[in-house]
N, C-alpha and C positions, 0 to 999 in steps of 0.2 A: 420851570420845574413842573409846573403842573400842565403844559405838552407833554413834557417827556414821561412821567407818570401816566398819562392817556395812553399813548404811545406801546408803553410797554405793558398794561393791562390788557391790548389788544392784542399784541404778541401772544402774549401768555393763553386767551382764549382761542387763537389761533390752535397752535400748538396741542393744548388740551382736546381741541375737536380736532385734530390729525391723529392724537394717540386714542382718542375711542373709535372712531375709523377703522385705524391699524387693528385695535384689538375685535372689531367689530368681523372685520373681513377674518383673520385668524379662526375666529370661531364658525363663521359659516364656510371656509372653504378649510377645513382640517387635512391631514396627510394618512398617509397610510404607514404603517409600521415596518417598513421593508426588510428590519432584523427579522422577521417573523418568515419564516422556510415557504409557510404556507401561502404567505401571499407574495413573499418575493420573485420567484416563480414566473410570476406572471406580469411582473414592470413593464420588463420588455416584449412581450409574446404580443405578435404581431396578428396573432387569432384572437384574442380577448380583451374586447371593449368596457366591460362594465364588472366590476366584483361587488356582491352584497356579502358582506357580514353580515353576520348575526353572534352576538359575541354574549354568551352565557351569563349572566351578574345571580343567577343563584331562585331557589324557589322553582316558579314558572315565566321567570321574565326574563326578558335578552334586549338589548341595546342591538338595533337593525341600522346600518349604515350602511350608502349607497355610492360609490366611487363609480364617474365616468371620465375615462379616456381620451382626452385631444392631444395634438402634435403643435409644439411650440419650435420651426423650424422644422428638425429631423428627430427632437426630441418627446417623447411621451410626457404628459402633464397630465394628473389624476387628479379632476375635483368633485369632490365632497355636494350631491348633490340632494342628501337626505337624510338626517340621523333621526331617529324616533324610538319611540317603545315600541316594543314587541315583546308576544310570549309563543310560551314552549309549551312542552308537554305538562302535563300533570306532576309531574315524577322527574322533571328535569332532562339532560338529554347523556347520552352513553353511546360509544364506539362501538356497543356489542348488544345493541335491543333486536329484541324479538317483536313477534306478531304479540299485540295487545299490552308491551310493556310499559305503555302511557310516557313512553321515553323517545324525545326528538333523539334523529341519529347527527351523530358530529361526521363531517367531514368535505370534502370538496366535491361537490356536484355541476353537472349540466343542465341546460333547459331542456324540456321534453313539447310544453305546449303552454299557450294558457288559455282561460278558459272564463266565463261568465255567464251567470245566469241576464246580467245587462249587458246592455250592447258592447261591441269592443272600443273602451276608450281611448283607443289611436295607438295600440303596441304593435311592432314589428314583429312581435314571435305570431305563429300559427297559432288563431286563435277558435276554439272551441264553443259555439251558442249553445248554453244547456238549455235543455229541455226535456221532456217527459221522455225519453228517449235514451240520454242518456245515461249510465252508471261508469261509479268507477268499481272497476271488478273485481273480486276478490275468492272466484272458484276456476272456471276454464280459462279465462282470461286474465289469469292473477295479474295484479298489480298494472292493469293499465287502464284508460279510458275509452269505453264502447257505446257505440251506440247499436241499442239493441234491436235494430232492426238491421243490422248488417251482421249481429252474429243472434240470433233467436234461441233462448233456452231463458229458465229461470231462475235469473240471475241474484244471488244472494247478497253482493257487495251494496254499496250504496247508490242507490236513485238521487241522483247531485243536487236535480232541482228539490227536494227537500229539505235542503240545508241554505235559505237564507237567513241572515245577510252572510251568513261563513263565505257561501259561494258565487255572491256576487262577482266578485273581482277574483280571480287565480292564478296561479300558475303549478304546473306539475314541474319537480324535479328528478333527476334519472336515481333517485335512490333506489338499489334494489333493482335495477336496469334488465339482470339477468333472469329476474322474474322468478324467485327463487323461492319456494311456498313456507311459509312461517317466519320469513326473514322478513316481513314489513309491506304492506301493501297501503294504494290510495295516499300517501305520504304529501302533501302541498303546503304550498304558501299563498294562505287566504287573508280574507275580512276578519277581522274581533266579530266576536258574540258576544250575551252576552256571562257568559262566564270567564274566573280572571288564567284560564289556561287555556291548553288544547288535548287533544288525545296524542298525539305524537306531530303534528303538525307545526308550522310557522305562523302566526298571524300577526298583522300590523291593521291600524284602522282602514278604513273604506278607504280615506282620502289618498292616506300616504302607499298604500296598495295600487291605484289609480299612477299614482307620481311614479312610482316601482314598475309598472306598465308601460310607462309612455316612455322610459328611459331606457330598455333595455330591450337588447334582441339575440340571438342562438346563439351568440360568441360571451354573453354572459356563464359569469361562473356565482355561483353560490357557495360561501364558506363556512360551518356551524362551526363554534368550538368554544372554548372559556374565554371571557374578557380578557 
């Protein structure tokens, strides 16, 4: 009796460490909500490797999550390679902001470039070395990133290297693509500061911005919208 009692205490711990395992793996590789129009879309779309969420929970703060793309077979397999905090605007975020509405814009975006004031830590998008040189523009150049010795005038948007650690680590999205004057300029996804928002922008910390970086390249899509 008391083998068989050994026996089956061992089972039992067995067992026990296979279900926090199971439950262990569940929570770091999560799924994506495929009911959802907006990310459905794109399960199968043979151009788009990587989706980030950014999913509203209210305030200035957003739940940022990182889906990449491998093939099991002939089949697509989306794992979950980063959930974290992130905040928004000031003012939360709206389908319909203007220039200065302290309001992130919701919706489905492209990559544009990215960018840092540090070196570039291993991403495959075009990436940008700031420096005293650069602005992101907000008059002749609305809404994109110059370096002002390739277009010369005085440039009133933001000098980038004066925003660290915001701009350590970046990347520009196509919000606002057509360049379109009051509809929103300079729009990215940077570093925390340290205040607990942003002026219409995305931020996550330095690290998990780096992790964001090394995981993603031009075929990524960006999603804003409510949890």
């Amino acid at each position: 009796m008391k083998k068989q009692g050994f026996i089956l205490v061992v089972l039992l711990a067995v067992l026990v460490g296979c279900c926090r395992k199971t439950e262990q793996a569940q929570s770091e590789y999560s799924t994506i909500n495929w009911t959802d129009s907006t990310t459905a879309k794109y399960r199968y779309d043979k151009n788009v490797n990587q989706l980030i969420l950014v999913q509203y929970t209210g305030g200035s703060e957003a739940i940022v999550r990182l889906f990449v793309k491998s093939y099991q077979d002939t089949m697509p397999v989306w794992t979950e390679k980063l959930m974290c905090d992130g905040l928004v605007g000031q003012k939360g975020i709206s389908a319909n902001r203007r220039e200065g509405s302290m309001k992130t814009p919701i919706g489905d975006f492209g990559m544009i470039t990215a960018f840092g004031i540090k070196p570039n830590p291993g991403t495959q998008l075009p990436y940008i070395d700031i420096d005293e040189n650069i602005y992101g523009c907000d008059d002749e150049w609305y809404n994109q990133i110059i370096d002002i010795r390739e277009h010369p005038h005085q440039c009133t948007g933001e000098h980038m290297i004066d925003y660290s650690p915001h701009y350590n680590y970046g990347f520009f999205f196509d919000f606002n693509k057509e360049q379109v004057r009051g509809l929103g300029c300079s729009i990215f996804f940077h570093c925390m500061g340290p205040n607990p928002y942003t002026g219409s922008c995305i931020a996550v910390s330095e690290e998990n911005m780096v992790t964001i970086l090394q995981n993603i390249d031009m075929s990524a899509r960006i999603i804003i919208n409510y949890l």
